[in-house]
C-alpha positions as CSV (number, residue, x, y, z in Angstrom):
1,X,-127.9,-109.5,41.1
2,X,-129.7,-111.2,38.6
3,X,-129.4,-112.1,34.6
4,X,-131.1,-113.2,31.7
5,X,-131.1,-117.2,31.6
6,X,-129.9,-119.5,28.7
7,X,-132.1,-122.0,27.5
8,X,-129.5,-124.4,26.9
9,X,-127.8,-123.6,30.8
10,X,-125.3,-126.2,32.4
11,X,-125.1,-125.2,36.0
12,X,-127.7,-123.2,38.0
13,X,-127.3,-121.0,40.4
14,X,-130.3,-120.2,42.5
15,X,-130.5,-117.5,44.9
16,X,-127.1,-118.5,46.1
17,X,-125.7,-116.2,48.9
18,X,-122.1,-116.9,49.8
19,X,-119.1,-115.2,52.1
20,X,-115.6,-116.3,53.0
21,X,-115.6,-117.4,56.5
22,X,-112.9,-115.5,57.9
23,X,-114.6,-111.7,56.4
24,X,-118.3,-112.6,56.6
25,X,-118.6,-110.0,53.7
26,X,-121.2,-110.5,51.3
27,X,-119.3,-111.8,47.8
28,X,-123.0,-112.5,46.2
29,X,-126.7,-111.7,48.2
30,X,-129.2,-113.5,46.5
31,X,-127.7,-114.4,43.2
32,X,-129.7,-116.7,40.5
33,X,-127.8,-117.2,37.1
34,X,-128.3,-119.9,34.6
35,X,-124.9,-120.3,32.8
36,X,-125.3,-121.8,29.2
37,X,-123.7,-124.7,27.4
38,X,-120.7,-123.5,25.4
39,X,-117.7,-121.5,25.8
40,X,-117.7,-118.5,28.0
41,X,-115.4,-115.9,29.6
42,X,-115.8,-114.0,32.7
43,X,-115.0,-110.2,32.0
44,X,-114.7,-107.6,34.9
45,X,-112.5,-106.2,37.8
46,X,-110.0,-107.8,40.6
47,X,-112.3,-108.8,43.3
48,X,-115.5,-108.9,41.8
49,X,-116.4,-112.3,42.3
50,X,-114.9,-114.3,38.7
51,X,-113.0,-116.3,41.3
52,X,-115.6,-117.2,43.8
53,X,-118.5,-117.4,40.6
54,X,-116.2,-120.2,39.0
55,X,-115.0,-122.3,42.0
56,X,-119.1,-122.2,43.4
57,X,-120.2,-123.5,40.0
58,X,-117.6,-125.9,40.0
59,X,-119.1,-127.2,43.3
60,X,-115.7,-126.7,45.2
61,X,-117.2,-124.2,47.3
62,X,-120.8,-124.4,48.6
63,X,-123.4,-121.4,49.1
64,X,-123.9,-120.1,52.2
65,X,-127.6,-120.0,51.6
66,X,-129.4,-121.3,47.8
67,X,-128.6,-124.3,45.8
68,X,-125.8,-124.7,42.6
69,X,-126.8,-127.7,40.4
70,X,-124.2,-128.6,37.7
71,X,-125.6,-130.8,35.1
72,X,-128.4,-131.2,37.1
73,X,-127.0,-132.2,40.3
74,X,-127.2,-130.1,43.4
75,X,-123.4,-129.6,43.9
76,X,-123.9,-130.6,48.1
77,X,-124.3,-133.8,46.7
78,X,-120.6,-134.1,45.2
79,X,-118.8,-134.7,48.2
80,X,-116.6,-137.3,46.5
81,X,-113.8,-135.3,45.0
82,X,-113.2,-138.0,41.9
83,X,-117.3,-137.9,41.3
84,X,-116.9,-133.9,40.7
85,X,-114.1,-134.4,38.2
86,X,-115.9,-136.3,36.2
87,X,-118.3,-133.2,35.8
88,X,-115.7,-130.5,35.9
89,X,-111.9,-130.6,35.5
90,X,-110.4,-126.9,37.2
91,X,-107.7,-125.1,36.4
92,X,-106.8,-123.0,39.5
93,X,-105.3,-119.4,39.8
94,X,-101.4,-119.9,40.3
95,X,-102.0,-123.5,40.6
96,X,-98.6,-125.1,41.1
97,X,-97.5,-128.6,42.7
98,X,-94.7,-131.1,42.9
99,X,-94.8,-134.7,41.9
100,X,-92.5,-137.4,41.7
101,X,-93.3,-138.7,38.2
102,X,-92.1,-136.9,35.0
103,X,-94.7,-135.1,33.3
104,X,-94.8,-137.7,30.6
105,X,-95.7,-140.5,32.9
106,X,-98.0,-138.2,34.5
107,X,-99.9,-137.6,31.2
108,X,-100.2,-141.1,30.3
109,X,-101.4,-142.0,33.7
110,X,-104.3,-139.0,33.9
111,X,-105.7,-140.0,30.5
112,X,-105.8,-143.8,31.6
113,X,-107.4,-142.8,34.7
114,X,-109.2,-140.4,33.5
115,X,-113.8,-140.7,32.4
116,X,-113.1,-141.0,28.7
117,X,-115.4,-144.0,27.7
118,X,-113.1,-144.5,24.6
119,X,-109.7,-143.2,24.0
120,X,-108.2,-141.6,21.2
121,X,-104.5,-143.1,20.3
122,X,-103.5,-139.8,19.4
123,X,-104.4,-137.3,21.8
124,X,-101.6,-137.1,24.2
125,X,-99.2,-136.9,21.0
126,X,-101.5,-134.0,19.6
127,X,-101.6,-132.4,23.1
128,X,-97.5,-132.2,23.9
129,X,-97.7,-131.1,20.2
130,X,-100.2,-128.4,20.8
131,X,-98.7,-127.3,24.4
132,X,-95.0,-127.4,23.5
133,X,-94.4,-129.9,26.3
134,X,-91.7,-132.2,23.9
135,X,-88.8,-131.1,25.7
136,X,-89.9,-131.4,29.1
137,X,-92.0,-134.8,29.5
138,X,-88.5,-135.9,31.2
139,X,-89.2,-133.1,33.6
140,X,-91.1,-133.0,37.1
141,X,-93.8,-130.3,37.7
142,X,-91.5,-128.4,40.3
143,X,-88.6,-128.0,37.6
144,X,-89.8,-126.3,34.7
145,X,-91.1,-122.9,34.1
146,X,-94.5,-121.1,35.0
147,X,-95.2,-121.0,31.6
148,X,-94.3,-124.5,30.8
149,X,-96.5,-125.6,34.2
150,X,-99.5,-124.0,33.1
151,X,-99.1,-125.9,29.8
152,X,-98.8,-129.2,31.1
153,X,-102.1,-128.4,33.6
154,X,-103.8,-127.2,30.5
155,X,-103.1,-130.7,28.8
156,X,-104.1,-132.1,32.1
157,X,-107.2,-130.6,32.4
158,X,-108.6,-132.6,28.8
159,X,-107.0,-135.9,29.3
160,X,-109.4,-136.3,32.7
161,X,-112.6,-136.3,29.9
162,X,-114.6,-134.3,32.4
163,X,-117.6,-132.8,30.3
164,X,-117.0,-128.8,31.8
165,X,-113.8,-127.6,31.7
166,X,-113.3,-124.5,34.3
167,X,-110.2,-121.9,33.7
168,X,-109.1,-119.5,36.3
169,X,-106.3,-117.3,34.7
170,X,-104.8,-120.1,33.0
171,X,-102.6,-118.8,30.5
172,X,-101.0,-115.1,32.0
173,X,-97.1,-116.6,31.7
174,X,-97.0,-117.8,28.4
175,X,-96.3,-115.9,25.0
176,X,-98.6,-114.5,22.9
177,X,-98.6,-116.8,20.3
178,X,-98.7,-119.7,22.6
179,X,-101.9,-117.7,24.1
180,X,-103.9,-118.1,21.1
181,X,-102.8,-121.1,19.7
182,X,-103.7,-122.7,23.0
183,X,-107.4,-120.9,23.1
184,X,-107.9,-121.6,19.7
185,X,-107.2,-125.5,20.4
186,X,-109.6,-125.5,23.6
187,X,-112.3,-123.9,21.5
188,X,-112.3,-126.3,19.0
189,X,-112.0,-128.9,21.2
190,X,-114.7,-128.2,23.0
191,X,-117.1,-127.6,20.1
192,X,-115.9,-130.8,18.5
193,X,-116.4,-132.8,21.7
194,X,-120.0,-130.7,22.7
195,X,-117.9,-129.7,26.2
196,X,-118.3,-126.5,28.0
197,X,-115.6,-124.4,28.9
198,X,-116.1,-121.2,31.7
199,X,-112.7,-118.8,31.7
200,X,-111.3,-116.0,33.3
201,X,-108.2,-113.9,31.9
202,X,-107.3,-110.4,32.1
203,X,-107.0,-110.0,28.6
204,X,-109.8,-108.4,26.5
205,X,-108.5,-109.3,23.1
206,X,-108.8,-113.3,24.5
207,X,-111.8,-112.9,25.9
208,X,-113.8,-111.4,22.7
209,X,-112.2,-114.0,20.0
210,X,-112.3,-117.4,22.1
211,X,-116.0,-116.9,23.3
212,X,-120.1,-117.6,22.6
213,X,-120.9,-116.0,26.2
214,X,-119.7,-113.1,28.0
215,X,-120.0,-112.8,32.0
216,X,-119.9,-109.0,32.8
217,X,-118.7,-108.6,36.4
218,X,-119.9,-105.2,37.6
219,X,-118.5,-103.4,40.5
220,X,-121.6,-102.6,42.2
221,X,-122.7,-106.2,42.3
222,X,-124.9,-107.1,38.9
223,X,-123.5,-110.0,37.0
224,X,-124.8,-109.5,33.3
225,X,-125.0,-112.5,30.5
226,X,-125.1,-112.2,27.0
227,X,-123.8,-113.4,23.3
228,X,-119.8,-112.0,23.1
229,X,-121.1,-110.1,20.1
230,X,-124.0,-108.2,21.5
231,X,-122.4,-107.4,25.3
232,X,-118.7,-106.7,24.0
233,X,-118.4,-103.2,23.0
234,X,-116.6,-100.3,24.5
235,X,-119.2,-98.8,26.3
236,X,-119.9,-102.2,28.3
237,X,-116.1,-102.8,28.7
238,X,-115.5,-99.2,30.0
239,X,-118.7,-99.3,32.4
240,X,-117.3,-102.8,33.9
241,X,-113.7,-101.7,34.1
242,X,-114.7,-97.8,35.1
243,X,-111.6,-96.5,33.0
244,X,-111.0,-95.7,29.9
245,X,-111.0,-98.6,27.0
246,X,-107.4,-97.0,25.8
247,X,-106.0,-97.6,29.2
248,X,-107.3,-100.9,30.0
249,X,-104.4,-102.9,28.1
250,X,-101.8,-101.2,30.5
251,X,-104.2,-102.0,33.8
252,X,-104.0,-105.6,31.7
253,X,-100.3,-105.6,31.6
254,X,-99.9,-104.1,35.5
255,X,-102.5,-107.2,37.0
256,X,-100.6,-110.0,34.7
257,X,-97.7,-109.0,35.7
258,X,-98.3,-109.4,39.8
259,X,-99.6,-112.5,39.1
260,X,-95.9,-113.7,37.6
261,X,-94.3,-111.9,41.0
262,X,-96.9,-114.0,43.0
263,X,-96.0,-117.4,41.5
264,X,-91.9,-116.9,41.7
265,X,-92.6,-117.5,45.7
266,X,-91.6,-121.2,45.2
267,X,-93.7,-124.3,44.6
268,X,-95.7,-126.8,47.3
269,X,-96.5,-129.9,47.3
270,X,-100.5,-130.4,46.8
271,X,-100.9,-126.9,45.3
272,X,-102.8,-124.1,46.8
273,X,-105.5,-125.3,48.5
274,X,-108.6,-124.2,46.6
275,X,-111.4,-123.6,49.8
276,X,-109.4,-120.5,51.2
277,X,-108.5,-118.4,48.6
278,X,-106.5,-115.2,49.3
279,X,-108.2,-111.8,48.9
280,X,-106.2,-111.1,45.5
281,X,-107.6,-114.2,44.3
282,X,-111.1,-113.5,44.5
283,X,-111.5,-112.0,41.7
């Protein structure tokens, strides 16, 4: 597997190799990847890797064999959990949890505690604005709705002031205008504030607007890299997917809507736990 680097790269990947325990099956074999500064969005098929790619970057999961170095640290030398937020704030697949406080309180409290050097007055008030979160900051996590959760971790995920922000199907319950009001926010936040942001959705139309990078995930194995406006085209699209562009936005609709059935299981505390994740999420 291999790709053409970025100059301007945040993390590196170097000849990483990396399985789950519990299959032993290869997820990447000697994969190096440099994957620029900016915003970009991982494109491909269920199971391909977006999942694994993302939380390896991220430094939550380590390589089997070859190094990961986010912002120039090798990521086996973030084992304090707080030290890696500072670098990378992660939004998990499905990621749901309970909590005690309201999700006002909570907000306050992650942006106080959070690695801002100096805070804006106005941020919190922009982001309940920008996330439709008014009517529930009386609310805890485990009463409101999936769509309403993934906002609040969304609002979350910029108060910690961590300088990568990392998206794992963050946005498949809300509506479509909420969709791209939300993406175009997080672009222009992370422009504004020189932040990276790495995403994965299963929606093309997202993917091509909100991006400088595209990550094609390839069935057989070959990651590629490249401007959104050079890779994205139909050809590329059809040759990742292996179906027809025309019937990609029902094979869209069909994979976004198992992942609502998968979240109406109920909520635990702590959330999923990100070093195990099930086959469906390694994507």
């Amino acid at each position: 597997m291999a790709a053409n680097p970025d100059p301007r790269s945040e993390i590196q990947l170097n000849n990483i190799s990396f399985y789950y325990p519990e299959s032993e099956q290869l997820v990447f074999n000697d994969l190096s990847i440099e994957l620029p500064r900016g915003i970009t969005t991982l494109v491909g098929q269920n199971g391909t890797g977006k999942s694994t790619l993302l939380l390896l970057a991220a430094g939550i999961l380590l390589p089997v064999e070859g190094t990961v170095h986010l912002r120039g640290i090798d990521t086996r030398n973030l084992r304090d959990e707080q030290e890696r937020q500072r670098h990378v704030s992660f939004i998990y697949q499905n990621m749901e949890f309970e909590t005690e406080e309201n999700i006002g309180d909570l907000l306050d409290y992650v942006y106080a505690n959070g690695f801002y050097e100096t805070k804006d007055p106005d941020l919190i008030t922009e982001l309940v604005d920008v996330c439709e979160l008014k009517k529930i900051l009386g609310k805890k996590t485990q009463e409101v709705s999936k769509g309403e959760l993934q906002r609040t971790i969304i609002a979350f995920s910029l108060l910690y002031g961590s300088k990568i922000i990392m998206m794992d199907e963050p946005i498949f319950a809300l509506e479509e205008y909420q969709k791209h009001r939300i993406m175009k926010y997080l672009i222009e936040y992370a422009s504004s504030r020189d932040l990276s942001l790495y995403y994965s959705v299963h929606e093309l139309d997202i993917s091509e607007k909100y991006s400088d990078y595209l990550l094609l995930f390839h069935k057989n194995g070959w990651i590629e890299l490249g401007p959104t406006r050079d890779l994205y085209n139909r050809k590329n699209i059809e040759e990742t997917y292996e179906v027809p562009y025309i019937m990609l936005k029902r094979k869209e609709a069909i994979y976004r809507e198992a992942l609502r059935d998968r979240s109406s299981g109920g909520r635990h505390a702590g959330g999923r736990r990100p070093d195990s994740p099930s086959a469906d999420d390694r994507s």
